[in-house]
C-alpha positions as CSV (number, residue, x, y, z in Angstrom):
1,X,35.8,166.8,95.0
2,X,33.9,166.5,98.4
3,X,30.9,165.1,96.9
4,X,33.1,162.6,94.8
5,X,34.4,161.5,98.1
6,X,31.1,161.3,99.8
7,X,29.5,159.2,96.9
8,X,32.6,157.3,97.3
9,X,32.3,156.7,101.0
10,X,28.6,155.9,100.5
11,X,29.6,152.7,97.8
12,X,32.6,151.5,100.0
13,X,29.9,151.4,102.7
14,X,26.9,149.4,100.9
15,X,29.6,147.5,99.4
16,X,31.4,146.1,102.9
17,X,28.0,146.4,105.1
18,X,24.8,145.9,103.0
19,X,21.8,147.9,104.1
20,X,23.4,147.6,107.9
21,X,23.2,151.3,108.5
22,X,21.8,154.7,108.1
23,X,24.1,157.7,106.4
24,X,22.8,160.7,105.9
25,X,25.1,164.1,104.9
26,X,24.2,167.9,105.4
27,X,26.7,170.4,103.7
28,X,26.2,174.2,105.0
29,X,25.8,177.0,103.2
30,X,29.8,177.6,103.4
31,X,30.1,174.0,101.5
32,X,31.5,172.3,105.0
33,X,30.3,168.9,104.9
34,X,29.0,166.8,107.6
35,X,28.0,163.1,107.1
36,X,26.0,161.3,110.2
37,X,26.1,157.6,109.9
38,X,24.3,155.2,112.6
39,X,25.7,150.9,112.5
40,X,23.2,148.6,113.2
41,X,25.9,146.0,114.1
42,X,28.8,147.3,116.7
43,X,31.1,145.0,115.4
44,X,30.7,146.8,111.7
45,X,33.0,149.8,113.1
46,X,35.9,147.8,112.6
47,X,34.9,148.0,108.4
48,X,34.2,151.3,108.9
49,X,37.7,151.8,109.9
50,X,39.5,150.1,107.2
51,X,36.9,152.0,104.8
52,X,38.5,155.4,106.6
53,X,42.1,154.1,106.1
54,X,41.5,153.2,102.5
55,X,40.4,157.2,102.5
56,X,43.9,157.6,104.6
57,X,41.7,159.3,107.1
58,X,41.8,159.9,110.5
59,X,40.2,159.9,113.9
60,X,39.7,163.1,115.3
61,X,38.4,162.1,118.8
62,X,35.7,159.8,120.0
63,X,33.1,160.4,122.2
64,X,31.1,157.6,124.6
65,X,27.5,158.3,126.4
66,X,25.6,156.3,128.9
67,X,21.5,156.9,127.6
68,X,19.4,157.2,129.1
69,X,20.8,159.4,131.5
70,X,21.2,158.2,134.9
71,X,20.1,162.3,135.9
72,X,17.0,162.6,133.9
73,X,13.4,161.0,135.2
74,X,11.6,158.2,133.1
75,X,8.6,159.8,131.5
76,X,6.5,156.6,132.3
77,X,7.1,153.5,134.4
78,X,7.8,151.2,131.5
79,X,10.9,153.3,130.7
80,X,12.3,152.3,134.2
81,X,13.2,148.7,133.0
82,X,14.5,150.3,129.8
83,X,18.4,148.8,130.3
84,X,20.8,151.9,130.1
85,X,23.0,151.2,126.4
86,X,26.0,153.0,125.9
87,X,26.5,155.1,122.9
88,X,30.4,155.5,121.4
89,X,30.6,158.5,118.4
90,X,33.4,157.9,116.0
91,X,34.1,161.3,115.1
92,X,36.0,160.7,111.4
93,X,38.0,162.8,109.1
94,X,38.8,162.2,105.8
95,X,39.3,163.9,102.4
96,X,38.1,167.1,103.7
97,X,34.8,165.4,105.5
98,X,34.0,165.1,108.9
99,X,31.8,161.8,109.3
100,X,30.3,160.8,113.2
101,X,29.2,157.3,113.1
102,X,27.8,155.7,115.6
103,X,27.5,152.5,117.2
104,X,25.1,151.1,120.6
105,X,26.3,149.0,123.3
106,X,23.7,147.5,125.5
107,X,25.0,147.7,129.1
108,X,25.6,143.9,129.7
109,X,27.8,144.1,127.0
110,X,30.5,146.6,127.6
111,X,33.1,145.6,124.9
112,X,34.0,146.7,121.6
113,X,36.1,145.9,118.6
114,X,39.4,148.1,118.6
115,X,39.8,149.7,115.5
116,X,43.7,151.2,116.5
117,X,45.2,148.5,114.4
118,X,43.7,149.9,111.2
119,X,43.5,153.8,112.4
120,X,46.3,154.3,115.0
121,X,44.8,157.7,115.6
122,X,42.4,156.2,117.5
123,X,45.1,154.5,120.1
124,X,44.7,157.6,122.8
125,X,40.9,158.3,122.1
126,X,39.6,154.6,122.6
127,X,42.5,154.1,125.8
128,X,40.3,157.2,127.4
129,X,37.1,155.9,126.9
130,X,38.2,152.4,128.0
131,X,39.2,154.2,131.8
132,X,36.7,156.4,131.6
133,X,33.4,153.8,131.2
134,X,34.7,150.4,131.8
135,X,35.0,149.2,128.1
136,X,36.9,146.4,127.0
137,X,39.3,147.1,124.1
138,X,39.1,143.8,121.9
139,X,42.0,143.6,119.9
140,X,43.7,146.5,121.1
141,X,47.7,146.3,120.7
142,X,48.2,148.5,124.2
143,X,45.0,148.2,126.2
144,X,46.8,149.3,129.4
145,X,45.5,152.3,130.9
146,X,45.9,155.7,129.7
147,X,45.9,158.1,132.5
148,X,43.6,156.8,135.4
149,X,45.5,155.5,138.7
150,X,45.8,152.1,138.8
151,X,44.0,151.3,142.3
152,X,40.9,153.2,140.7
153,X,38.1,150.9,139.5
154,X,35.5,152.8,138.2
155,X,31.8,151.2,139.0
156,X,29.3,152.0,135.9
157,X,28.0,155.3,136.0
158,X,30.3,156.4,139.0
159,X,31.5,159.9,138.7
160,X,34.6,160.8,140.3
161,X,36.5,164.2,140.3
162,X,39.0,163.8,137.4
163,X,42.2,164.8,140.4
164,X,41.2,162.2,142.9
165,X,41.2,159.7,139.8
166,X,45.0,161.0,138.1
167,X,46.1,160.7,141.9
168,X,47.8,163.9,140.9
169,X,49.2,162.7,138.0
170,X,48.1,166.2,136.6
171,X,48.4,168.4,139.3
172,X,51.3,168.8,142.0
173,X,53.3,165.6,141.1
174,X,54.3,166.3,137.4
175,X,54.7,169.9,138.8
176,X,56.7,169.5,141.3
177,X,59.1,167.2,138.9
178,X,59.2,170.5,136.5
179,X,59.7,172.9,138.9
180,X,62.5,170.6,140.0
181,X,63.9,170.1,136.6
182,X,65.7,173.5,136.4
183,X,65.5,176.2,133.4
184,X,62.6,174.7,130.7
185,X,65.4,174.8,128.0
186,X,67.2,172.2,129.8
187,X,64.2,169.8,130.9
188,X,64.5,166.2,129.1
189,X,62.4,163.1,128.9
190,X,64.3,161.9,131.8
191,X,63.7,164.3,134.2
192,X,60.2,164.4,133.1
């Protein structure tokens, strides 16, 4: 079945992209099966999606990387010019499969494709990552923010604890509301 579904994945993807990315798979020895897939073309992820959909797959979660890290020396001096390009993993599931595939961002260009209108799964994840390193949502059908305070703008590569960011959201204020809210079986959206 697995291997059905990963042969199947593997046409769908020559078929929509060409020879426009690397996929590789590894299955363990329990039969768990991993498939690693690199885009040569950001835009592309937006296929991928509807390829996932057709598989009525999901996003687990996604995951975003500024590389070369800001915290780790250049080896040489003609690394130093090297522009820092964001990474963004598209960790996939589908027909018992978990599939990563990944696509670059050079720095200067901080957008990407939304793929929420084919995968809603991915509404929360992409939200995140769009507060958390200053990506724009193309396409996105709710781009507002997810959870950082409004007031914060993030500068590239800032870090900030994740408190002074929420302005609370996540600490005393939506505590104070529950502890204010009486016995837990009678706390409603509203009071919330």
């Amino acid at each position: 079945m697995k291997e059905e579904a990963m042969k199947s994945f593997s046409s769908e993807m020559a078929l929509k992209l060409g020879n426009k990315f690397d996929l590789r798979w590894d299955i363990d020895k329990k039969g768990f099966v991993s498939g690693w897939c690199r885009l040569m073309d950001a835009d592309d992820i937006y296929q991928v999606a509807e390829i996932i959909a057709d598989f009525k797959g999901r996003v687990i979660t996604l995951s975003a990387l500024n590389t070369p890290s800001v915290l780790n020396e250049p080896s040489d001096d003609s690394s130093k010019n090297e522009p820092i390009k964001l990474v963004i993993n598209y960790h996939l599931y589908f027909d018992g499969i978990n599939c990563t595939v990944t696509i670059t961002l050079p720095d200067n260009e901080r957008a990407v494709r939304s793929i929420t209108p084919v995968l809603i799964s991915a509404d929360w994840h992409e939200r995140e990552m769009q507060d958390l390193f200053n990506i724009k949502l193309l396409g996105h059908p709710n781009p507002k923010r997810l959870f950082l305070d409004k007031d914060i703008h993030l500068a590239d590569h800032a870090m900030i604890p994740l408190s002074e960011a929420m302005n609370g959201a996540g600490t005393n204020t939506l505590w104070e509301k529950i502890m204010r809210s009486g016995r837990k079986d009678e706390n409603t959206d509203e009071q919330l």
